[in-house]
mmCIF file of the N, C-alpha and C atoms, coordinates in Angstrom:
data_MODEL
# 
_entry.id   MODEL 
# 
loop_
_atom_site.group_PDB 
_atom_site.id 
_atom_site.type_symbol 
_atom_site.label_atom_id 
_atom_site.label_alt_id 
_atom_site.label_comp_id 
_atom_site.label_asym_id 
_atom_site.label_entity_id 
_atom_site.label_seq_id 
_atom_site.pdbx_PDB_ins_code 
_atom_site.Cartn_x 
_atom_site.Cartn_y 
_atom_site.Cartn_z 
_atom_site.occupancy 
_atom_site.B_iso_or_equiv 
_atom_site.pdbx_formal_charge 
_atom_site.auth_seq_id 
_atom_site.auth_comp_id 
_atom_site.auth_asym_id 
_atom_site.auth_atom_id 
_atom_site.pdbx_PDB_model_num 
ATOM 1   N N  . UNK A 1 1  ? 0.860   -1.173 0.000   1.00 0.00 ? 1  UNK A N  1 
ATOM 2   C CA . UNK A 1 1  ? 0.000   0.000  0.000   1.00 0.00 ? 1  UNK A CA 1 
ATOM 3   C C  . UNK A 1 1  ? 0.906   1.235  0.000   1.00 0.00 ? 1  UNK A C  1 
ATOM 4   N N  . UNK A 1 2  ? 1.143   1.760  0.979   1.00 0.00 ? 2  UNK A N  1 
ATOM 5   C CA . UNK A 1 2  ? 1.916   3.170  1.383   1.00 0.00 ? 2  UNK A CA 1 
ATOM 6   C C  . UNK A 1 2  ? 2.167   3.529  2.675   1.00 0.00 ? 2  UNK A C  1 
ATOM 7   N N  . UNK A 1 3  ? 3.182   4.462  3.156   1.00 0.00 ? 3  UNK A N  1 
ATOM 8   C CA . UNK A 1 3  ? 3.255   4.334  4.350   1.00 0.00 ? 3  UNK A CA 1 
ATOM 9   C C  . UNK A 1 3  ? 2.794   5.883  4.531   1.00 0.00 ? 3  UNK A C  1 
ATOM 10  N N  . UNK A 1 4  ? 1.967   6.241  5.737   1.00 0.00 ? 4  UNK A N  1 
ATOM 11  C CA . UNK A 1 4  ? 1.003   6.984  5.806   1.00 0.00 ? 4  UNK A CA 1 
ATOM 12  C C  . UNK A 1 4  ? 2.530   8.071  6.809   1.00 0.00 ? 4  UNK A C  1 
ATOM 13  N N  . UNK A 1 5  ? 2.346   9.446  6.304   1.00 0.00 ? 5  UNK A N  1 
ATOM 14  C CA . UNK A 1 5  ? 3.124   10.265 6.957   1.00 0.00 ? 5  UNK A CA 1 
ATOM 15  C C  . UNK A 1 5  ? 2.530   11.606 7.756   1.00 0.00 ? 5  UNK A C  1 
ATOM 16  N N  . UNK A 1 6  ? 1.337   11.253 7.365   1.00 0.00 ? 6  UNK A N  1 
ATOM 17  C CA . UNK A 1 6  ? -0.196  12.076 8.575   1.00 0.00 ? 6  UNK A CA 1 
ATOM 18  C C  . UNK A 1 6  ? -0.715  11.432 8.875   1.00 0.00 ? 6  UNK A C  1 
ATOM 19  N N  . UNK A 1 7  ? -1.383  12.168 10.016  1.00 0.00 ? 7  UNK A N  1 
ATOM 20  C CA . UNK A 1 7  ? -2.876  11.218 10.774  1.00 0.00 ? 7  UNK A CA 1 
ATOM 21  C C  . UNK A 1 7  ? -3.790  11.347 9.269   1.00 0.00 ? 7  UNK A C  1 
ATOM 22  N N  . UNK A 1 8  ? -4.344  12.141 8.620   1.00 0.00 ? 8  UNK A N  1 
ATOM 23  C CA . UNK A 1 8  ? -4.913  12.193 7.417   1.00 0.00 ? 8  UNK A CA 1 
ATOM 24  C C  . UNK A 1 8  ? -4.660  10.970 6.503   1.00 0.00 ? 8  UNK A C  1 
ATOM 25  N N  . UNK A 1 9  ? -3.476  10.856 6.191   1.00 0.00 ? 9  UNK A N  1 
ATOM 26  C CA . UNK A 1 9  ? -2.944  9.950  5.374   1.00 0.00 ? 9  UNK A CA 1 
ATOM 27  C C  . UNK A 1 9  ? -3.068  8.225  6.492   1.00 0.00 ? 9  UNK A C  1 
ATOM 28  N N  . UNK A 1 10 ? -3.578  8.691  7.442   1.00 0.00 ? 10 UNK A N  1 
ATOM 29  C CA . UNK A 1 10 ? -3.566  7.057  7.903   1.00 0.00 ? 10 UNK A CA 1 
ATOM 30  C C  . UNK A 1 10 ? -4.773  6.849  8.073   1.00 0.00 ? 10 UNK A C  1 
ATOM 31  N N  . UNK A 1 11 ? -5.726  7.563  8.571   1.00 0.00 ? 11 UNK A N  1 
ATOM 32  C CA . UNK A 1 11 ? -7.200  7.290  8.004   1.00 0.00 ? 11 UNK A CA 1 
ATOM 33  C C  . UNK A 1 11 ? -7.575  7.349  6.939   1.00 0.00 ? 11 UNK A C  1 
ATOM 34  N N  . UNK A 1 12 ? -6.947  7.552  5.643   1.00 0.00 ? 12 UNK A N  1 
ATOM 35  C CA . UNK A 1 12 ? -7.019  6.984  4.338   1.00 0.00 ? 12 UNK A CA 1 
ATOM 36  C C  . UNK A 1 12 ? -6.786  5.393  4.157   1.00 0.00 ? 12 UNK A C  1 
ATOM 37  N N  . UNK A 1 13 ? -5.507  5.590  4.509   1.00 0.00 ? 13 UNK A N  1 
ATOM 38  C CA . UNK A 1 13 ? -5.542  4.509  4.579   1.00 0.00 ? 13 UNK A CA 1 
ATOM 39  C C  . UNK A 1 13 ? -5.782  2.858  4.830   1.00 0.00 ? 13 UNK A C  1 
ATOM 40  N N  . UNK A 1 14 ? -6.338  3.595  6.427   1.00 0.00 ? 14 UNK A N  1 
ATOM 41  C CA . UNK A 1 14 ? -7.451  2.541  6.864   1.00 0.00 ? 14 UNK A CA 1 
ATOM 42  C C  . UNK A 1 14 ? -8.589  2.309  5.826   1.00 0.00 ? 14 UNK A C  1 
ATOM 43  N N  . UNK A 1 15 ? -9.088  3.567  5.588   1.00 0.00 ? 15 UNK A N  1 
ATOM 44  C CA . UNK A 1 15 ? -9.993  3.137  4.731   1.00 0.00 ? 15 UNK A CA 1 
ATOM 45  C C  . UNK A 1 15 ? -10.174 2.899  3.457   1.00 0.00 ? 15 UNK A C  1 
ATOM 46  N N  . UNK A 1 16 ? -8.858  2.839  2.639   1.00 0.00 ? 16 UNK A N  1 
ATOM 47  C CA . UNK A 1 16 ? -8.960  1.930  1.557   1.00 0.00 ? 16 UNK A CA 1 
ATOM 48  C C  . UNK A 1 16 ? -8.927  0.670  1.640   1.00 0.00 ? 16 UNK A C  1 
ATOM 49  N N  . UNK A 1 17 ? -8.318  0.103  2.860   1.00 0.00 ? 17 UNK A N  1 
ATOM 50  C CA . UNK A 1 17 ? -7.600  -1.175 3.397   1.00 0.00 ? 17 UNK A CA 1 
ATOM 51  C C  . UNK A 1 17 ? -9.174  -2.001 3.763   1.00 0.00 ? 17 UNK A C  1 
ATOM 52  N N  . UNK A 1 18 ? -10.494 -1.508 4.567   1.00 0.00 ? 18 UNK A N  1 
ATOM 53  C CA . UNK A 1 18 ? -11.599 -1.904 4.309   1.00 0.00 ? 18 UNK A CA 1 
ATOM 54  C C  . UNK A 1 18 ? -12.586 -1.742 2.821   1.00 0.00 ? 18 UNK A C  1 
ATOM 55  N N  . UNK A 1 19 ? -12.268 -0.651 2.571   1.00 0.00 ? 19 UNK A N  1 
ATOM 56  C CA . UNK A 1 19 ? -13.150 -0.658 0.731   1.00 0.00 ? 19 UNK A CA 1 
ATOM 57  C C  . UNK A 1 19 ? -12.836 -1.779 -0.200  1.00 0.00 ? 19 UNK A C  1 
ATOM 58  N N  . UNK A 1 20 ? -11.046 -2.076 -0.023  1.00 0.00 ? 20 UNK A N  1 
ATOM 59  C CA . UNK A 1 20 ? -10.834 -2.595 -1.177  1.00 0.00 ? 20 UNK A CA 1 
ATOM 60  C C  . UNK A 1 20 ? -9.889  -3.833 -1.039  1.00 0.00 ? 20 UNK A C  1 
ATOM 61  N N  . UNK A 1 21 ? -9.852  -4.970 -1.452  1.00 0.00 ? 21 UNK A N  1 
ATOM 62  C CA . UNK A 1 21 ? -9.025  -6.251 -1.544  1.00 0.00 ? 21 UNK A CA 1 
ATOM 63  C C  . UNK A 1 21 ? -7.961  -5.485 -2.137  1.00 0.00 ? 21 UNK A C  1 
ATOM 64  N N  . UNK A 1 22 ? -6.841  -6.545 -1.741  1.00 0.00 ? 22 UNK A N  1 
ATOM 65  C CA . UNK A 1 22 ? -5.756  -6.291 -2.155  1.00 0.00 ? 22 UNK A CA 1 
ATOM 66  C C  . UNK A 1 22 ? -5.172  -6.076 -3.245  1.00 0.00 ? 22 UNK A C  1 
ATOM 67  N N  . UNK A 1 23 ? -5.842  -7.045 -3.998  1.00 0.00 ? 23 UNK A N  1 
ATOM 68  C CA . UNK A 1 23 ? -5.436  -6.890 -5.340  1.00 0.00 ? 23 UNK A CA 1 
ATOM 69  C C  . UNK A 1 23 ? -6.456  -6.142 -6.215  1.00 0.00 ? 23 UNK A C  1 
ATOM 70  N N  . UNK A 1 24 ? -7.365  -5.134 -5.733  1.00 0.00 ? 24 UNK A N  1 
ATOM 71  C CA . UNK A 1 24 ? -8.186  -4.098 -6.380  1.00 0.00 ? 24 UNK A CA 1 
ATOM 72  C C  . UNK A 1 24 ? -7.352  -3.379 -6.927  1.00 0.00 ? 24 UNK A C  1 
ATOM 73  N N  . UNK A 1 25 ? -6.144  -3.072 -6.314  1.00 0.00 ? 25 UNK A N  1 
ATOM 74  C CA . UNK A 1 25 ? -5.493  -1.857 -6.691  1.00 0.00 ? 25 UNK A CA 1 
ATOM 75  C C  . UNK A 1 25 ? -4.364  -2.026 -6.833  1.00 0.00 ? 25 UNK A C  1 
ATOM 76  N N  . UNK A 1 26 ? -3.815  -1.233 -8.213  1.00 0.00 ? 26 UNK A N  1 
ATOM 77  C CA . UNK A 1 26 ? -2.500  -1.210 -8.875  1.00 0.00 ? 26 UNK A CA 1 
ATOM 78  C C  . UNK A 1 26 ? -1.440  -0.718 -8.313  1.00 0.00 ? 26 UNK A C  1 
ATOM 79  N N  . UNK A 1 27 ? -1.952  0.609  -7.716  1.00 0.00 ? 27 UNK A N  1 
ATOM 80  C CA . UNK A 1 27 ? -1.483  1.739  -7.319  1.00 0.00 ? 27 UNK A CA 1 
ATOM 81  C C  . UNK A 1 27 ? -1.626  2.953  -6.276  1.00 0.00 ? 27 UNK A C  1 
ATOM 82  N N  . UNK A 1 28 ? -0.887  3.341  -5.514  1.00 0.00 ? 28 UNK A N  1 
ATOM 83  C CA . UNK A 1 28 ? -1.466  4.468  -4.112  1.00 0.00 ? 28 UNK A CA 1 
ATOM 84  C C  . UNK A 1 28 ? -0.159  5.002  -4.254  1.00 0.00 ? 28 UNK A C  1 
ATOM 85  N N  . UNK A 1 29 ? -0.543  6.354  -4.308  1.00 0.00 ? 29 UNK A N  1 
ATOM 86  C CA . UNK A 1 29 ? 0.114   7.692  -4.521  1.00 0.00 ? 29 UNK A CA 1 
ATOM 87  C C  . UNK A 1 29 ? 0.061   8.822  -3.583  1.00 0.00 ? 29 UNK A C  1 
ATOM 88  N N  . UNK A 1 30 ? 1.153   9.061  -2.950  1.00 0.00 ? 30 UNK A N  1 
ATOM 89  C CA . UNK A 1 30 ? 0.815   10.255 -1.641  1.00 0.00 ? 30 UNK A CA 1 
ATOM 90  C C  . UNK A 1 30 ? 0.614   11.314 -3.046  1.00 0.00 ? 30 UNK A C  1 
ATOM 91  N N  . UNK A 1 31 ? -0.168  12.789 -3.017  1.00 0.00 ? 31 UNK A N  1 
ATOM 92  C CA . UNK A 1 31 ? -0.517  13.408 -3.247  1.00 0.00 ? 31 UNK A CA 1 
ATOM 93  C C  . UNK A 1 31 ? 0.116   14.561 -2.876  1.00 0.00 ? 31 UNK A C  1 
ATOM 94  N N  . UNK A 1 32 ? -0.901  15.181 -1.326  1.00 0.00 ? 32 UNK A N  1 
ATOM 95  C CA . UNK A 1 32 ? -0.798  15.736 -0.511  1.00 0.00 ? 32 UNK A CA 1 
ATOM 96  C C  . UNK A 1 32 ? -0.962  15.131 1.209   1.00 0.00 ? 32 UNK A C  1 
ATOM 97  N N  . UNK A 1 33 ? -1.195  16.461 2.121   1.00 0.00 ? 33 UNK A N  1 
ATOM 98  C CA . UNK A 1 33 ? -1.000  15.491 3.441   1.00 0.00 ? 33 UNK A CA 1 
ATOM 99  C C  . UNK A 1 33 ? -2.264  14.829 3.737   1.00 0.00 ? 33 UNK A C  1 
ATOM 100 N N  . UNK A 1 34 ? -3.463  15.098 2.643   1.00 0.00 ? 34 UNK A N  1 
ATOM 101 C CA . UNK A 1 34 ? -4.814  14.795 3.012   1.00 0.00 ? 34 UNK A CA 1 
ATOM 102 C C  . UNK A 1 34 ? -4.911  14.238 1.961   1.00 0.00 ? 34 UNK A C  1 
ATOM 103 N N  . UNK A 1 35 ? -4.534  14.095 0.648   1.00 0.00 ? 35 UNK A N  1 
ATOM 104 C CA . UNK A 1 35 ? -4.620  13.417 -0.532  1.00 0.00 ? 35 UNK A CA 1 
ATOM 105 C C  . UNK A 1 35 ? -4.025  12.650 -0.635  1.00 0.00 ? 35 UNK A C  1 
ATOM 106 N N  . UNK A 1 36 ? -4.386  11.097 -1.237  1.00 0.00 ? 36 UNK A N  1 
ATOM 107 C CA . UNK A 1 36 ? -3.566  10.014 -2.192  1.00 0.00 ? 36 UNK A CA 1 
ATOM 108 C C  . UNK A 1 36 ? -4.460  9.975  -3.803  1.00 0.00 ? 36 UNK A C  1 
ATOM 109 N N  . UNK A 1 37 ? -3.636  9.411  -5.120  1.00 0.00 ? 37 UNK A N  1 
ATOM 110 C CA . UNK A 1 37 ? -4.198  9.127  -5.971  1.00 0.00 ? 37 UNK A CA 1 
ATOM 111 C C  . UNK A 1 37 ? -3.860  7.646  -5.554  1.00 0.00 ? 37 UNK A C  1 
ATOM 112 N N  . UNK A 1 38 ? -5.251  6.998  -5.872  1.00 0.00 ? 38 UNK A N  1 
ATOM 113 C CA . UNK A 1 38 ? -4.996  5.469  -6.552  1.00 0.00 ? 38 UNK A CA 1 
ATOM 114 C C  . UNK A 1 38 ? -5.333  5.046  -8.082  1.00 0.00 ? 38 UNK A C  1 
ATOM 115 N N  . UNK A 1 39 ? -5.380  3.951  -8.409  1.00 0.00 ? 39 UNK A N  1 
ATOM 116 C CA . UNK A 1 39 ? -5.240  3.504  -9.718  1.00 0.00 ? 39 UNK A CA 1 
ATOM 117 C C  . UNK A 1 39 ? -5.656  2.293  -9.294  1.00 0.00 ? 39 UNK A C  1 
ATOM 118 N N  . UNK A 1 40 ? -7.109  1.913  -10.115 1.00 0.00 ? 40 UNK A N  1 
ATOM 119 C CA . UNK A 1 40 ? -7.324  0.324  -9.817  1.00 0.00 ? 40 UNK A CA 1 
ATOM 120 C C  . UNK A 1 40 ? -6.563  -0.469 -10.929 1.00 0.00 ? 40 UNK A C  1 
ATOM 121 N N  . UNK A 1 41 ? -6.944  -1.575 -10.831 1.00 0.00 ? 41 UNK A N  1 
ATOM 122 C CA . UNK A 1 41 ? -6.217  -2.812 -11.739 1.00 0.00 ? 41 UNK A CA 1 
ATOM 123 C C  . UNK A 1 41 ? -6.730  -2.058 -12.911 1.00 0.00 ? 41 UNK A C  1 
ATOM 124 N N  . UNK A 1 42 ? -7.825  -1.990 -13.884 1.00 0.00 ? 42 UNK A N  1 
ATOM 125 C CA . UNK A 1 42 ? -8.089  -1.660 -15.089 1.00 0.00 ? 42 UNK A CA 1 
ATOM 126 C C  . UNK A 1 42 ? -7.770  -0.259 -15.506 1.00 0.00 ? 42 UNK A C  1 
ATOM 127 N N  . UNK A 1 43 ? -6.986  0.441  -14.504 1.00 0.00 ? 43 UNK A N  1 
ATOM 128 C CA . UNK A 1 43 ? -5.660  1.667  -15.188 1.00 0.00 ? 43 UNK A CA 1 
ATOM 129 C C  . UNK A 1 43 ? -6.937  3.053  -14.735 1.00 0.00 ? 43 UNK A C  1 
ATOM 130 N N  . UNK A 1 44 ? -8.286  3.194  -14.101 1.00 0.00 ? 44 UNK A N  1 
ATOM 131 C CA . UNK A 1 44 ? -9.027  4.234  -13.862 1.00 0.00 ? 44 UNK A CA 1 
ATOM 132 C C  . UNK A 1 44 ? -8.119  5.214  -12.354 1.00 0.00 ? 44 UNK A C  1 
ATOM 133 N N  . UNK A 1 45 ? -7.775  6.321  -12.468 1.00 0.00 ? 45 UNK A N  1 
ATOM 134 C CA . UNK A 1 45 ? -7.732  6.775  -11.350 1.00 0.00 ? 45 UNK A CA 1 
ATOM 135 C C  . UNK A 1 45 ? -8.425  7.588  -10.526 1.00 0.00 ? 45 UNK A C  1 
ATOM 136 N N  . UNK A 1 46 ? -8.324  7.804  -9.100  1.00 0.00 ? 46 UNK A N  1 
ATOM 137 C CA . UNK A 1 46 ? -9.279  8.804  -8.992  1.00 0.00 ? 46 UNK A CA 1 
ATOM 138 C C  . UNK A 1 46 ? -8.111  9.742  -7.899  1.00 0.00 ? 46 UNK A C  1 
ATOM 139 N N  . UNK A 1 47 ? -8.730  10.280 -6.819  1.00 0.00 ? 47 UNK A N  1 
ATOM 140 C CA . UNK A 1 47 ? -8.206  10.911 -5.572  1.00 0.00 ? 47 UNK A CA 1 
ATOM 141 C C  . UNK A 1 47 ? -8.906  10.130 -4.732  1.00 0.00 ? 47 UNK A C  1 
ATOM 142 N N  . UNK A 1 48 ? -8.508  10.304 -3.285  1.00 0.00 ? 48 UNK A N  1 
ATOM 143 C CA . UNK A 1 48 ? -9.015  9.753  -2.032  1.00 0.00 ? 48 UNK A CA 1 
ATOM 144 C C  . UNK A 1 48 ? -8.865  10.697 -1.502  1.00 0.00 ? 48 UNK A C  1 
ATOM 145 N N  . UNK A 1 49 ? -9.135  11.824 -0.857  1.00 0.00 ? 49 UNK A N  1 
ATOM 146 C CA . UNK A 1 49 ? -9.365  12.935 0.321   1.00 0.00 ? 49 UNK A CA 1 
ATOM 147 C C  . UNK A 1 49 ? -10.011 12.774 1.262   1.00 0.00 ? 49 UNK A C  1 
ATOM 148 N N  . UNK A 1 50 ? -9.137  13.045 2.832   1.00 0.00 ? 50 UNK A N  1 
ATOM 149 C CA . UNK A 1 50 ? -9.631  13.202 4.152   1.00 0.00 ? 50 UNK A CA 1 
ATOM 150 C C  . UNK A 1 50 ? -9.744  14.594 4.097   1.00 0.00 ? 50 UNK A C  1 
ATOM 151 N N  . UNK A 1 51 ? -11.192 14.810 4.543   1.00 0.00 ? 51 UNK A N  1 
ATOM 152 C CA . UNK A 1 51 ? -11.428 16.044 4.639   1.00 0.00 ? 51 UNK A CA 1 
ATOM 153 C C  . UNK A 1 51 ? -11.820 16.701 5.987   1.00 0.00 ? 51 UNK A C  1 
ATOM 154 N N  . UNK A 1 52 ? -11.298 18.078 6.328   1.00 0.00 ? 52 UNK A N  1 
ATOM 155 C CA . UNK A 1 52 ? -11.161 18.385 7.979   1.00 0.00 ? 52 UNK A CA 1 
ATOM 156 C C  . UNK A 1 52 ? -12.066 17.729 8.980   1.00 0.00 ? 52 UNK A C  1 
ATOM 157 N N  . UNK A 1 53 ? -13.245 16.968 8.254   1.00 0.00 ? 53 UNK A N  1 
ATOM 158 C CA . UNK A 1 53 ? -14.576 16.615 9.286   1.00 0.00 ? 53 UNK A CA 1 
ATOM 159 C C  . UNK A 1 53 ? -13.922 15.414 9.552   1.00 0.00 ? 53 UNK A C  1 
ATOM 160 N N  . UNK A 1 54 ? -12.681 15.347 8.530   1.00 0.00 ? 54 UNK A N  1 
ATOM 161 C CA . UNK A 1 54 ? -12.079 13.424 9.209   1.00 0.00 ? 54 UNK A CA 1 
ATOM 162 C C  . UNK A 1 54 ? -12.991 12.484 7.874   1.00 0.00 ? 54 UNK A C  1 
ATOM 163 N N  . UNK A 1 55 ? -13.954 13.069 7.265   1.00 0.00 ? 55 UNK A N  1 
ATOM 164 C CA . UNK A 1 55 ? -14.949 12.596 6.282   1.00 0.00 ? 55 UNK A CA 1 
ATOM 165 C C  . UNK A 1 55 ? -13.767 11.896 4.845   1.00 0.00 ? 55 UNK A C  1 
ATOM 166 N N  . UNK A 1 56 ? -14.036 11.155 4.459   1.00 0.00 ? 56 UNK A N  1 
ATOM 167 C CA . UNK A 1 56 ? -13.147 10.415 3.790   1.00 0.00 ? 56 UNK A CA 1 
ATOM 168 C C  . UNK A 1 56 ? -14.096 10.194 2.024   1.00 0.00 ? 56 UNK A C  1 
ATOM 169 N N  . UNK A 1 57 ? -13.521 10.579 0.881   1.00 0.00 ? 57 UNK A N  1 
ATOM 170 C CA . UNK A 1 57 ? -14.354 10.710 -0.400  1.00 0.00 ? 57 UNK A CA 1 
ATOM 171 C C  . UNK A 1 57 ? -13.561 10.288 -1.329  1.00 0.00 ? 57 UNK A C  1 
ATOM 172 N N  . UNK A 1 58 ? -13.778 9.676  -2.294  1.00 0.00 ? 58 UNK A N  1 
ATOM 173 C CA . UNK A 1 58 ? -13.342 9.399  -3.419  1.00 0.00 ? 58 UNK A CA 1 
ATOM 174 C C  . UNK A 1 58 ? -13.750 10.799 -4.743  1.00 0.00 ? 58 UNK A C  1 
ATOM 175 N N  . UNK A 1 59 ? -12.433 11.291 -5.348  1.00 0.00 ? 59 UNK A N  1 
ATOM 176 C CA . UNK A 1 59 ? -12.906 12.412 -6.060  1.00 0.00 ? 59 UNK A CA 1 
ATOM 177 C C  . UNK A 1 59 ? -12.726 12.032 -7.540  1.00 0.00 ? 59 UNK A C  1 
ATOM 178 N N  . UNK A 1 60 ? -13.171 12.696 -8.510  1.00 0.00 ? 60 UNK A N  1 
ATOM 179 C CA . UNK A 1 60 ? -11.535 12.320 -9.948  1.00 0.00 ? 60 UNK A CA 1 
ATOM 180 C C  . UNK A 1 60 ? -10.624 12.888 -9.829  1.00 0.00 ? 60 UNK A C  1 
ATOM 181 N N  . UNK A 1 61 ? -9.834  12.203 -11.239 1.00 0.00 ? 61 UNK A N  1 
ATOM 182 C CA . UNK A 1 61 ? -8.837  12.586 -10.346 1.00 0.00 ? 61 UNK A CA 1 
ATOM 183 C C  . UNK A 1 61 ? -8.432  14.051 -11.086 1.00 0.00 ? 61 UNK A C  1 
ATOM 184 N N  . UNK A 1 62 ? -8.984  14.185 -11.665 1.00 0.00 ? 62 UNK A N  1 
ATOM 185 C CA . UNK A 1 62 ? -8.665  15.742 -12.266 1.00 0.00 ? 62 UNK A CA 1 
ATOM 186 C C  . UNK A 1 62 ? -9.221  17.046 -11.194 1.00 0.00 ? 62 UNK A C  1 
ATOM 187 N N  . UNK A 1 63 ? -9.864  16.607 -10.228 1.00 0.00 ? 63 UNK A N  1 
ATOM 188 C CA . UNK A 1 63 ? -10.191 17.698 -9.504  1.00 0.00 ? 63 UNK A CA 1 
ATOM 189 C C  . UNK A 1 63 ? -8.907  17.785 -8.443  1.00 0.00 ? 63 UNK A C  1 
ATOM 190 N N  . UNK A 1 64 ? -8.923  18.939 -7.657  1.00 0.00 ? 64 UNK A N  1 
ATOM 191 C CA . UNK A 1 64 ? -7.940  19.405 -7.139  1.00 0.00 ? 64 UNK A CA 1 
ATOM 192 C C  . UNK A 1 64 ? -7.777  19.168 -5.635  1.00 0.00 ? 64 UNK A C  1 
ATOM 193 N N  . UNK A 1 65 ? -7.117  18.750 -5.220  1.00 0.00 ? 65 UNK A N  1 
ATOM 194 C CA . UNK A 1 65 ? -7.007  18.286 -3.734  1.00 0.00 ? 65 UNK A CA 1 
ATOM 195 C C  . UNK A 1 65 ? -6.807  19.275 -2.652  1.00 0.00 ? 65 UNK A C  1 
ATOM 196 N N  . UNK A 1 66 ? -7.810  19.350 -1.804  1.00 0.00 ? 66 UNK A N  1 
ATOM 197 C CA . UNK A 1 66 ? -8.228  20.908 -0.753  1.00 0.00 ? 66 UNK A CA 1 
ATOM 198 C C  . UNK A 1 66 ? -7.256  20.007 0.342   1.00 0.00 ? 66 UNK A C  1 
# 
C-alpha cells in the first residue's frame, strides 16, 4: 500500500484497506498530506481525500485536492 506520513494519510488509509481487496489496486500515490491518488487494476484513477470533518471521499482525479 503506502506508508502513511499524517494522521490524514492514515485514516485513508485505513480506509482503503476496508473498501478494497488487495489486489483491487495497482497503485497508491501520496498526493498531498490529506490526498492520495490510486489507480485500480483496469488503469481508472481517482483521488481519495480526508477532509477536515475526518470525512473520507473518493474524487476524480482531475479535480484538485483541498
Amino acid at each position: 500500500m503506502f506508508i502513511a506520513q499524517t494522521a490524514e494519510q492514515a485514516k485513508i488509509r485505513a480506509w482503503l484497506e476496508e473498501q478494497f481487496q488487495p489486489d483491487e489496486l495497482r497503485a497508491v500515490e501520496i498526493v498531498t498530506r490529506n490526498a492520495v491518488r490510486i489507480m485500480d487494476r483496469y488503469h481508472d484513477a481517482a483521488l481519495v481525500v480526508c477532509r477536515q470533518d475526518g470525512a473520507i471521499e473518493i474524487v476524480p482525479d482531475d479535480a484538485e485536492a483541498c
